[in-house]
C-alpha positions in Angstrom: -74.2 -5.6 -32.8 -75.2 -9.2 -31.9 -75.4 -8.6 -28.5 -77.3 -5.5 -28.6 -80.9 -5.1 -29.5 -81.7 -2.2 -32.0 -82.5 0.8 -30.8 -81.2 -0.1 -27.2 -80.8 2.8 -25.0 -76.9 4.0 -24.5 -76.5 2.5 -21.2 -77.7 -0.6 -22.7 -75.6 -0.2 -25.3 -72.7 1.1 -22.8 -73.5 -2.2 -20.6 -73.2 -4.9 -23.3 -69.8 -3.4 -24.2 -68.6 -3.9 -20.6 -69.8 -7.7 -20.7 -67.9 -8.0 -24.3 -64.6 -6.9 -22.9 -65.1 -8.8 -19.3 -66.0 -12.3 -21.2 -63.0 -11.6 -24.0 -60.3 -10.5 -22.3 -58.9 -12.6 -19.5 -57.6 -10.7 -16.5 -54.0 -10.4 -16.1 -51.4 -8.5 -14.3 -49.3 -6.1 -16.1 -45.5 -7.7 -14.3 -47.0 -11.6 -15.8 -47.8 -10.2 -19.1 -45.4 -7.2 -20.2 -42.7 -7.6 -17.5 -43.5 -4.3 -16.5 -44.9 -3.1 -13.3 -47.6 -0.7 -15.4 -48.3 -0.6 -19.1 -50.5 1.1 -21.4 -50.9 -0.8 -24.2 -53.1 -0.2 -27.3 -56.2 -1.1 -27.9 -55.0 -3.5 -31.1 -52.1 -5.0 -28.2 -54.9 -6.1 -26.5 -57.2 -7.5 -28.3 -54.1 -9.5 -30.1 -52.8 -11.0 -26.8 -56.7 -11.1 -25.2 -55.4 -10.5 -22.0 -54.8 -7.5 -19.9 -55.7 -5.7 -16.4 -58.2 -3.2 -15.8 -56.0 -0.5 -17.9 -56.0 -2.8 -21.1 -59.6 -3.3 -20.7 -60.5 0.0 -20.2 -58.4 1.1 -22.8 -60.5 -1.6 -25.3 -63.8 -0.5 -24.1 -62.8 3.6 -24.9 -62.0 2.4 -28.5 -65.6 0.3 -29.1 -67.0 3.1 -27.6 -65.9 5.6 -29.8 -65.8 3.4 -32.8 -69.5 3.0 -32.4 -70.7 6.5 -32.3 -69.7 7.8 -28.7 -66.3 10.2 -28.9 -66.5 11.8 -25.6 -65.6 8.1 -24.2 -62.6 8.7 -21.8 -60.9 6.8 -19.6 -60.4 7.7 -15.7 -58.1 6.7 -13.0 -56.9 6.4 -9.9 -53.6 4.8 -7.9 -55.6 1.9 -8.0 -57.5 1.4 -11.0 -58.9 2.7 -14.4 -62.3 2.8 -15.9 -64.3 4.3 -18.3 -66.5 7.6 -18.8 -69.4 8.3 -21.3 -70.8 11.8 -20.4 -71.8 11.4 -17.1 -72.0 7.3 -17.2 -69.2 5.5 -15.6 -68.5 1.7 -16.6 -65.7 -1.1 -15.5 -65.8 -0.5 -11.8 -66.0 3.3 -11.5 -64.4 4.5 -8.0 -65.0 7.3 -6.1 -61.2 8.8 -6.1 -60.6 10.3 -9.7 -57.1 11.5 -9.7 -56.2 11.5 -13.4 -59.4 12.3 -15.7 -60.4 14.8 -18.7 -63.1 17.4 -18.5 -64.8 19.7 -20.3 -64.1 20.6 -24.2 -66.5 20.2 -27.1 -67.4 18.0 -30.2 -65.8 18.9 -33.3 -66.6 16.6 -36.4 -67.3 13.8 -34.2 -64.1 14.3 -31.6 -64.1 16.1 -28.2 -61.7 18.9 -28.4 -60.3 21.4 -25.8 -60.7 18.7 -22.9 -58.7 19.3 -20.1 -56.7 17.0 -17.8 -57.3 17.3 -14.3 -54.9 15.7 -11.9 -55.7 15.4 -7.9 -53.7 13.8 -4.8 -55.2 10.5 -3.9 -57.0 10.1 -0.8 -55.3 8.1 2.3 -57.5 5.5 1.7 -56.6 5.2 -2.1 -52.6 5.6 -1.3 -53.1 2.2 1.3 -54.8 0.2 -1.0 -52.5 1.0 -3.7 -50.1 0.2 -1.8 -51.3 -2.9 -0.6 -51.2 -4.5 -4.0 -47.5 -5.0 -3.5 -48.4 -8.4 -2.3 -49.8 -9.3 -6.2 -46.1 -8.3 -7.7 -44.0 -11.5 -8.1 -42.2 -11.2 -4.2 -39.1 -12.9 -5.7 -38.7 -9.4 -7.8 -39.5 -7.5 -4.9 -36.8 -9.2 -2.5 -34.4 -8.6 -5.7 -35.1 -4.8 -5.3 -34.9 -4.5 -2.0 -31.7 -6.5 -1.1 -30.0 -4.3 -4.7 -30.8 -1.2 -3.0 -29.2 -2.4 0.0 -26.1 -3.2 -1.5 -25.8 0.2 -3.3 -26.2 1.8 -0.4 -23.9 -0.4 1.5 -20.9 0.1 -0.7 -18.2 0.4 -0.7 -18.4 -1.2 2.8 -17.1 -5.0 2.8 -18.2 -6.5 6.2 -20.1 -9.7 4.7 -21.7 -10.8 8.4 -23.0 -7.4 8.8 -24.3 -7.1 5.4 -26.0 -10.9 5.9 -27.7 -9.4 9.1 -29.3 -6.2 7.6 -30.5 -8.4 4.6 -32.0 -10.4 7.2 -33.9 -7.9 8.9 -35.0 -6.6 5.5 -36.7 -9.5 4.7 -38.2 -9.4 8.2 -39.5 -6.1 7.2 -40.8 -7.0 3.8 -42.2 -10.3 5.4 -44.4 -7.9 7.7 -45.3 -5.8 5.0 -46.5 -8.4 3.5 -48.7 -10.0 5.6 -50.2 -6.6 6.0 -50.2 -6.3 1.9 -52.8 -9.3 2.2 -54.9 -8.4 4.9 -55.3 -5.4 3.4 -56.4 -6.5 0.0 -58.7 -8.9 1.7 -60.5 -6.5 3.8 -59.2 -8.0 7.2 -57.5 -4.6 8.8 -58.8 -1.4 8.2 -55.6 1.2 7.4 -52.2 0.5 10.0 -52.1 -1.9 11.9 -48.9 -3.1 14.1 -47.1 -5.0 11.3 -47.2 -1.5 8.9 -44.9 0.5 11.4 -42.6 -2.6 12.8 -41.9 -3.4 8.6 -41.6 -0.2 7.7 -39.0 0.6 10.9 -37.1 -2.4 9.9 -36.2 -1.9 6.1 -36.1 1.7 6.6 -33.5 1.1 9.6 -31.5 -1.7 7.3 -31.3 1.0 4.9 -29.9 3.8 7.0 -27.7 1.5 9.3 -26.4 0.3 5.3 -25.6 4.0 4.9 -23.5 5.2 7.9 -21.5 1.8 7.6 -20.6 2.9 4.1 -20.2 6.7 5.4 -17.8 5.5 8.5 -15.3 4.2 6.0 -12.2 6.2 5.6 -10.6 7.1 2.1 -8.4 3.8 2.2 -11.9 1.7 2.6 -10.9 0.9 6.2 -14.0 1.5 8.8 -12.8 4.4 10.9 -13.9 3.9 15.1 -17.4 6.0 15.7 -17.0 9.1 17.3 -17.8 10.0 20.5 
């Protein structure tokens, strides 16, 4: 109520909540704080910890927002990122891809009832740069993933060299990807460019070379000769 003169319009009003969140809760990855690649915590979880990503945030605003007179407050999303929706106002970065919002329904005793939940398919563009936010999850974690799945689909196959040489080129792959990842992020390539196809033939390839090795071995776990 401090930061708010009285009898401020609603987008004032909607405004100064946005700044409270932004200046209270510090920004934070969802893998650093819950070890969790995406987490919806509550809006008591984050103003306890007073740190969260644009989920948590959004999640905190909804709640003011409601607790100070506005019910039909929702939250919207995307691949890529979540916001907030009063009526037709839009707060915390609204995008333009909506794939997971509520609409319609009415008020009853203060709380929007009969909404529905609408779910689209992203666009291309919202698939690349969701996507491309691999390269903000902890690579270390990635590389563990990657190189696990390649074992599992490896076994029961024991040839260590030739395991060692499709980890390798997986990590040449996810290297790539990568860099691309970045790029991306930053603005400096617009959708594929040769580094998306040449990681993706790589791991892909590790993967299903991993899978005939395990496929060529016989009952006894001996590697039969290829055929033909």
């Amino acid at each position: 109520d401090q930061l708010i003169a009285t009898n401020a319009p609603p987008l004032t009003e909607f405004k100064a909540v946005e700044r409270f969140v932004y200046r209270r809760i510090a920004y934070q990855y969802d893998w650093h704080g819950w070890w969790n690649i995406d987490y919806w915590p509550t809006a008591a979880e984050v103003w306890e910890r007073k740190r969260e990503d644009c989920d948590g945030r959004a999640v905190l605003a909804t709640s003011i927002l409601r607790a100070r007179g506005y019910p039909e407050a929702r939250l919207v999303a995307n691949l890529e990122h979540v916001w907030v929706a009063v009526g037709t106002n839009e707060l915390m970065g609204p995008m333009a891809d909506k794939n997971f919002r509520r609409e319609g329904g009415k008020m009853v005793n203060g709380k929007l009832v009969g909404a529905k939940t609408i779910i689209t398919l992203p666009s291309f563009k919202t698939l690349l740069d969701s996507l491309a936010m691999t390269c903000k999850f902890p690579a270390w974690r990635v590389v563990m993933i990657l190189l696990t799945l390649l074992a599992l689909v490896f076994h029961p196959a024991r040839d260590g060299g030739r395991f060692a040489m499709l980890c390798a080129v997986t990590l040449t792959g996810y290297a790539l990807f990568l860099d691309w990842c970045v790029r991306r992020v930053d603005r400096d390539t617009v959708d594929f460019d040769g580094n998306f196809p040449v990681a993706a033939g790589l791991i892909l390839g590790a993967l299903v070379f991993a899978w005939r090795s395990a496929k060529r071995l016989s009952p006894a776990g001996e590697l039969r000769p290829p055929v033909g």
